[in-house]
Every structure is written in structure tokens, then in C-alpha cells.
C-alpha positions in Angstrom: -70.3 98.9 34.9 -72.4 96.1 33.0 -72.6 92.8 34.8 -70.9 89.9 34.0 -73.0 86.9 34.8 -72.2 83.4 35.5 -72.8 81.3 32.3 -75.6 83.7 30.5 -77.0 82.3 27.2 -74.8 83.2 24.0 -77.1 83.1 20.9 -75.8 81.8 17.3 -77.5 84.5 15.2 -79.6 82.2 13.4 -82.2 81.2 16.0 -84.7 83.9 15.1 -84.8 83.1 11.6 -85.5 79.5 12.2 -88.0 80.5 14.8 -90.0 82.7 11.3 -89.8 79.8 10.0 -92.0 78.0 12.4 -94.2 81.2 13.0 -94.6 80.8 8.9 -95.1 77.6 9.4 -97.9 78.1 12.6 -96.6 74.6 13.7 -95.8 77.0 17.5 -97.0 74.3 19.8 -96.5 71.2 20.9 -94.4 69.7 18.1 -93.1 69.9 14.6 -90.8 69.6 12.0 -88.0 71.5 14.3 -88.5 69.1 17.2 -87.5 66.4 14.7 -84.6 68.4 14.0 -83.5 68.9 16.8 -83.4 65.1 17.7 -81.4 64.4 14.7 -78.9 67.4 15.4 -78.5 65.9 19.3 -77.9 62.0 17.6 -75.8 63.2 14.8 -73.8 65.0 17.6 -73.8 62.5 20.4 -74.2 60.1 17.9 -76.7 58.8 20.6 -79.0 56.2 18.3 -82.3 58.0 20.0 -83.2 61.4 21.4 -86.3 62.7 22.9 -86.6 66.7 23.1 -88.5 67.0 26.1 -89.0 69.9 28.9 -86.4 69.2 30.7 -83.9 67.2 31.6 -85.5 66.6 34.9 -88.3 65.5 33.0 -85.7 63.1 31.2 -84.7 61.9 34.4 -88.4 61.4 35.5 -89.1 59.3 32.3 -85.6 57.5 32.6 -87.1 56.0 35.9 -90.3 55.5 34.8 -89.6 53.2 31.5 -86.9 51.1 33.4 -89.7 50.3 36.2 -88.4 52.1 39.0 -90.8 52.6 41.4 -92.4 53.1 45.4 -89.8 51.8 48.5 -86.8 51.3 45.1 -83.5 52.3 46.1 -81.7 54.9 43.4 -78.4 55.5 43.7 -77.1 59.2 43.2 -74.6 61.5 42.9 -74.7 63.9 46.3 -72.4 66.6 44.9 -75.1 67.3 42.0 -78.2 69.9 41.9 -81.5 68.7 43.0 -82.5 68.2 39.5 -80.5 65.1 39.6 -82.9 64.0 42.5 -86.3 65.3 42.2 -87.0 62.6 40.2 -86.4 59.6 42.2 -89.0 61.0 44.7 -91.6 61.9 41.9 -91.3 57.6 41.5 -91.9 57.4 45.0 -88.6 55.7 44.9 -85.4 56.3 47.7 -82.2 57.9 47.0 -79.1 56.7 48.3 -76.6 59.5 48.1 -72.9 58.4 47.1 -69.6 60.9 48.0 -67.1 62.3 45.3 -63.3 61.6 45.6 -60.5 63.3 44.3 -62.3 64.0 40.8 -64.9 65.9 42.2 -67.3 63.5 40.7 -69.0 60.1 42.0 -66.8 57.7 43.8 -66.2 54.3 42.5 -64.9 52.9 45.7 -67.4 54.6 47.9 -70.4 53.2 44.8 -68.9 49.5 45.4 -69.1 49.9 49.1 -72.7 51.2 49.3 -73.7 48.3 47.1 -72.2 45.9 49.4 -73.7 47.3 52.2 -77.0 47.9 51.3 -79.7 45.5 52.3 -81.6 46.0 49.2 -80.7 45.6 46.0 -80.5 49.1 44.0 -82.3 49.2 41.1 -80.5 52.4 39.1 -77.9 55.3 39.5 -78.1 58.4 38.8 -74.1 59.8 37.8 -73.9 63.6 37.6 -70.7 64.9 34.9 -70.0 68.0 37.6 -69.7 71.5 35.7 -69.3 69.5 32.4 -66.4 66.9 33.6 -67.1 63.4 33.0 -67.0 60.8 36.3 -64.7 58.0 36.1 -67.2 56.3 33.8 -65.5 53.1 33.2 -64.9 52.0 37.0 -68.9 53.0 37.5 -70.3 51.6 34.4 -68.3 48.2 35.2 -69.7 48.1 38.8 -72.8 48.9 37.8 -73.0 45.8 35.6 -71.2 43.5 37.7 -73.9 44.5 40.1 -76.9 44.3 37.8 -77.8 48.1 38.3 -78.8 50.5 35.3 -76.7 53.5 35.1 -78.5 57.0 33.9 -75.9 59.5 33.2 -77.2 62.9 34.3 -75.4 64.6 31.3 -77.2 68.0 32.1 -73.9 69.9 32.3 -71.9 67.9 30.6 -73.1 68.5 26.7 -70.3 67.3 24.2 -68.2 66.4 26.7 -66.6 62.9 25.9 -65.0 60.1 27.9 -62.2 57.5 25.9 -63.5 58.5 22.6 -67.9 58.6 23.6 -69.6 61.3 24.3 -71.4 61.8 28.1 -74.7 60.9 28.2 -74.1 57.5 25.9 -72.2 55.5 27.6 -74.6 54.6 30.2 -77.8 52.5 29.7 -79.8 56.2 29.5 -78.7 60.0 29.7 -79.9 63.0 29.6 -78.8 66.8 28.7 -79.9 70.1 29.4 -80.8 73.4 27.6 -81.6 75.5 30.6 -80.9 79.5 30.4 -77.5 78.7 32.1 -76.5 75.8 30.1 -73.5 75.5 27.5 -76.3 75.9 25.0 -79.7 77.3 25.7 -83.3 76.2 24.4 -84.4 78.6 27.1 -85.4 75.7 29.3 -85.8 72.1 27.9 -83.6 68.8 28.0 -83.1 65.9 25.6 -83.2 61.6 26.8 -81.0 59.5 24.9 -80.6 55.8 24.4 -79.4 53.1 22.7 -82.9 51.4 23.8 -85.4 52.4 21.2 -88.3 50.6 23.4 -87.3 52.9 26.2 -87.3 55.8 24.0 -90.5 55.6 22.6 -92.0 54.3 25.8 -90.8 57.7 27.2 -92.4 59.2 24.3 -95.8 57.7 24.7 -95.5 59.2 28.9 -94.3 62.0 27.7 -97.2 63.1 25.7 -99.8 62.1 28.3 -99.7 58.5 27.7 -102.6 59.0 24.7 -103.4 55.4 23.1 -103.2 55.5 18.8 -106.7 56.3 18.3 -108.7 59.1 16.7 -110.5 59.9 20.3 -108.3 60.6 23.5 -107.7 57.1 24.9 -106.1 56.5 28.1 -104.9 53.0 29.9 -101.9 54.9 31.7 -101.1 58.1 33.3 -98.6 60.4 31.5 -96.9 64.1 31.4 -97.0 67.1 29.4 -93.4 66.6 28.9 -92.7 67.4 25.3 -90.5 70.5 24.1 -92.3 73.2 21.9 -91.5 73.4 18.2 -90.3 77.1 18.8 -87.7 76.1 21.5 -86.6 73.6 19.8 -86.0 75.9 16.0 -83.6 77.3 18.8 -82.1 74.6 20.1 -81.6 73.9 16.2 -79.6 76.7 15.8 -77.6 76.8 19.4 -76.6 72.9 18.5 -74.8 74.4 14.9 -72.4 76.5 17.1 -71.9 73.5 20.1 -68.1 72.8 19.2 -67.2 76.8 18.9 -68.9 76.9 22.3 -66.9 74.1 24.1 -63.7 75.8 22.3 -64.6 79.0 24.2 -65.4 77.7 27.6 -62.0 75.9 27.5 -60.3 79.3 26.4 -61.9 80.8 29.8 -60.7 77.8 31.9 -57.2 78.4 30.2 -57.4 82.1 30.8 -58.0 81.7 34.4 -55.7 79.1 35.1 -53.1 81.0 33.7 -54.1 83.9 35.4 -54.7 82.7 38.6 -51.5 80.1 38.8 -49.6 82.3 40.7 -52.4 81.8 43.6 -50.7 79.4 46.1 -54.2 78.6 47.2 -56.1 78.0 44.5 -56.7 74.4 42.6 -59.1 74.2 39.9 -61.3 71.2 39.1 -59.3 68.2 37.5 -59.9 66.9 34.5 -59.8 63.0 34.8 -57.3 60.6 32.0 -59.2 59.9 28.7 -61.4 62.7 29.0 -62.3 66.1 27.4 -64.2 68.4 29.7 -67.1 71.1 28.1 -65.9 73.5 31.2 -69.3 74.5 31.2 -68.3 76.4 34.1 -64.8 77.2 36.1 -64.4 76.0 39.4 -61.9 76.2 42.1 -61.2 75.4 45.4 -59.6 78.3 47.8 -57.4 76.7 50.6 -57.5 79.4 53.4 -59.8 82.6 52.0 -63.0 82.2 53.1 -65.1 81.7 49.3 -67.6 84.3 50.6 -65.4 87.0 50.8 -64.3 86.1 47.4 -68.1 86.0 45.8 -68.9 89.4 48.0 -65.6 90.7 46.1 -66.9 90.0 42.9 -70.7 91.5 43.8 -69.4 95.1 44.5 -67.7 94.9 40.7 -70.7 93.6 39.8 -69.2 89.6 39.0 -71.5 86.7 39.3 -69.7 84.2 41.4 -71.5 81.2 43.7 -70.7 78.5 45.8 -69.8 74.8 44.6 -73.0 73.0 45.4 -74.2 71.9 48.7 -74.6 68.0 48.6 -77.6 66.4 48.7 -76.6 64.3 51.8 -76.7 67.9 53.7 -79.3 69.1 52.7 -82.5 69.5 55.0 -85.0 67.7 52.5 -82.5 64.3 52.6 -81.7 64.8 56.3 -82.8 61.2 56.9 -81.4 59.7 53.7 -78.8 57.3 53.5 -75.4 58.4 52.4 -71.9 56.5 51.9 -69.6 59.8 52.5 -66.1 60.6 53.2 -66.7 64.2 53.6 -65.4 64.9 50.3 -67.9 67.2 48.6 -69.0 68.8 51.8 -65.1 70.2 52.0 -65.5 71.2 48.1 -68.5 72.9 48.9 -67.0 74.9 52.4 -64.1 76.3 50.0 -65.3 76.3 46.7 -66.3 78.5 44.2 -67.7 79.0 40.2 -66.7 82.0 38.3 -68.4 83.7 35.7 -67.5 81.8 32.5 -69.4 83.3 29.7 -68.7 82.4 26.0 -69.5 85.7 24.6 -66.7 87.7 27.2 -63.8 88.6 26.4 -60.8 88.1 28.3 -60.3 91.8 29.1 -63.4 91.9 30.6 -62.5 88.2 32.2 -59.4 90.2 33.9 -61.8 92.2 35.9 -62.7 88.7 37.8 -59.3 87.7 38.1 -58.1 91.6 39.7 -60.7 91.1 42.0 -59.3 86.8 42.8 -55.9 88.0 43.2 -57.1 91.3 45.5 -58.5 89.1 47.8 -56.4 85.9 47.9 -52.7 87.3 48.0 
């Protein structure tokens, strides 16, 4: 019985012929011409003003931090219902995080936002907003707080790729964001991330960090310390290609949300993730939350068909690293993660196969 994985990479058709192209071209490593294609594909896209193809989107992060001046003792706010990638960073600045509770939307808080910055006795600098499983956060109520407040807002946009919030696209709205092209991602460069801005001094400031900090002259000159940061030409002749095929991808992983919910709406137990007014999810992956079965009988289920299944994630504010962190929580997203649950939402499946999960849901939670 072949394995159905959580959110496995779904290829275009095109990327290896782009790739010959740069292995014609012998332009393999670090840049060339499909990095700058890549860049213009995310802005034309996003319509983000500037883009830096980078390693990562922790990297983006990283850099994010860096160019705004976020440094040692800084407070950073953050999402806590998030992956650690939204985190790492603020410690590679030497920086604190101050880990902020969901509410109903299974994203960031506003209230719980305005009442850590109230409290605090220092001043944040930044926050970090994760869009959860490729939902967008109540970005108007955050982005208007965060203003008020005098705080830059980075929109960790890793799972959230053509997503869009009243009309924008995730990752814009904010002063800088970031996306992902990890393995599991909505599209895949096999592992790499893109910073956007409407800043160009920020952009190219991440640039010059990005490629070790070198100063414009024919020697190797160095007045700062940088990274090795950039992305490859031959990721990024994929990314190229996977970027072509981005709206029949979101189309999909909306069909698969659909399919479940249908499926599944019979399930007294089950909600799914909302999807908050104005906005238009990716549903880079489905998510639900079981009232009463335990969510690892359900994921052990799915093993012995051979299903990928996981649990929601385990906030930051729990987790052993951060057990001395501040956090403003409600006990939201430590709930969500008790009872939740992502399914397998691969573009490339089709919904016979995608029955196979839901027998299995229904077995177990009727």
C-alpha cells in the first residue's frame, strides 16, 4: 500500500528543463540569471516591491532582525503556536522572545498582543506573526497595534504563500515577510525562503549580510560580519518553475480541505481550522481539532494504513528550550495542540486515495 505523506513536494514538469538550462549555462552555484528570476516571479506574484532568494526563510527571519537593528537583551514579540523556525532567529540576535497566545483563529491574539505591550517593562522592538498552516492572522488589529505602539511587524509568511488578507497578499502587509520553499511547503525549492519588503535599504542591506557582508572591491573586503545565506542558481531554476503552477496549487489544497470537510461533517467532534473575514487561506495543510478521541489514536490509525498524520504544534511557551520565557497565554494553543491534528493534504492525491484517510477518521471517531 504506497504511503500517503503529509504535504510531499508536487513538481510542475518543467523544473528539470530549466535546471539544463543552468547546467548549460554552468552558472550552478551561488547565483545567476534564475535567482533573478525567481525574485521577479515572487514580486510579480506577491507583488512585494523587493525579494531576496535566500536559504531559507529562517535565514529571512535572521536578516529581518538584523537590518531593522534588533539586537542583545531586545525584546521580540512572537507567535507561540508557530515552529521554532519562527524563533531561532531572535536568539541568533541575541535578542528575547516574548511569546504571545492564539484566540479563536488559531492565529496570534490581538488582545493578548495589546496586553503584553502594556505590561511589559521594556519597550519591544519587533513581532514576529506566524500565518498558521497558510491562514492569515487578524492582520489588521496587529498591524494597527503594532503602529500605535511603534513596533515593526515581520510576517512569518513561511506557510502561508499566496495566501491574501482584504485584497494583499501575506508576507506584504507587514513592514517585512518572509516565505518558505522547504520539501513540505505549498511549493518546493527543496529547501530555501524568500524576504520581501517594501524597504529597498532593508533589502539590499540583507543582501550585502547575506552574501558574507563583502565590501564592492576587486579583493575580499570586510568591515562587518555576514552569512552564506544566498539560494543556488539550480534551486532557484526550480523554484522558477514551482512558482508557474502556485495558483493551480492553492486551487488543489482548497479542493482537499473541501473534500474533507465534506467528508468528515458528519463527525460531531470534529472542527476544522477557521478561516478569518476578508481572507483566502493557501490550506497549505488541513487541520482539525477532535473534541473527545484522543488525536494519538487517530495519527496511530492512520500509521497502520500507512497515512501521515501529526500533531498541531506544541507552542513555544511549552517548550523546554523557552521554559523561562515570558509568555501572555490563555491556554489557547496548548488546548489546540492536546486535540489537534494535520492530515495528509497532498496536491498530487486524489480524492479516492484521500477517502482512505477519512475511512480511517470516521473508524476511529464515531
Amino acid at each position: 500500500m504506497n504511503r500517503i505523506f503529509l504535504s510531499p513536494p508536487h513538481m510542475s514538469g518543467r523544473e528539470q528543463a530549466y535546471i539544463a538550462e543552468v547546467f548549460e549555462s554552468n552558472y550552478i552555484a551561488p547565483l545567476g540569471a534564475f535567482v533573478d528570476r525567481f525574485e521577479e516571479s515572487v514580486k510579480a506574484y506577491t507583488q512585494a516591491p523587493h525579494a531576496l532568494a535566500l536559504s531559507s526563510a529562517t535565514a529571512g527571519l535572521h536578516l529581518a532582525l538584523r537590518v531593522l537593528g534588533i539586537g542583545a537583551g531586545d525584546l521580540v514579540l512572537a507567535s507561540s503556536f508557530t515552529f521554532i523556525g519562527s524563533v531561532n532567529a531572535i536568539l541568533y540576535q541575541g535578542a528575547v522572545p516574548v511569546f504571545i497566545d492564539s484566540d479563536e483563529s488559531w492565529n496570534l491574539s490581538p488582545l493578548l498582543l495589546k496586553e503584553a505591550i502594556q505590561k511589559l517593562d521594556k519597550k519591544p522592538k519587533a513581532l514576529i506573526v506566524t500565518h498558521l498552516y497558510g491562514q492569515v492572522a487578524k492582520l489588521d488589529e496587529i498591524s494597527a497595534i503594532c503602529k500605535e505602539a511603534g513596533i515593526y511587524l515581520i510576517e512569518d509568511a513561511a506557510e502561508s504563500l499566496g495566501a491574501i488578507y482584504q485584497g494583499r497578499q501575506s508576507g506584504t502587509i507587514g513592514d517585512l515577510g518572509v516565505y518558505s520553499f522547504n520539501g513540505n511547503k505549498i511549493l518546493t525549492t527543496s529547501g530555501g525562503g524568500v524576504l520581501v519588503s517594501s524597504n529597498l535599504e532593508w533589502i539590499e542591506k540583507a543582501k550585502f549580510y547575506s552574501t558574507q557582508a563583502r565590501e564592492p572591491y576587486l579583493h575580499y573586503e570586510h568591515q562587518e560580519y555576514g552569512y552564506n545565506y544566498r539560494m543556488s542558481n539550480v534551486l532557484a531554476a526550480i523554484g522558477v518553475a514551482q512558482m508557474e503552477v502556485l495558483d493551480e496549487r492553492i486551487r488543489r489544497k482548497r479542493e482537499v480541505f473541501d473534500f474533507y470537510h465534506r467528508e468528515l461533517s458528519g463527525v460531531d467532534e470534529i472542527t476544522f481550522m477557521p478561516e478569518i473575514k476578508g481572507s483566502h487561506g493557501n490550506r497549505w495543510l488541513t487541520t482539525l481539532i477532535l473534541a473527545k478521541t484522543n488525536p494519538t489514536l487517530l495519527i496511530e490509525a492512520l500509521e497502520k494504513v500507512n497515512v501521515e498524520s501529526r500533531p498541531l504544534w506544541k507552542p513555544m511557551h511549552c517548550q523546554p528550550l523557552f521554559h523561562s520565557a515570558l509568555a501572555f497565554a490563555d491556554g489557547t494553543s496548548e488546548q489546540m495542540f492536546l486535540q489537534g491534528v494535520c492530515l495528509p493534504s497532498p496536491t498530487a492525491l486524489s480524492n479516492e486515495a484521500l477517502e482512505r484517510v477519512t475511512e480511517v477518521i470516521k473508524a476511529v471517531c464515531q
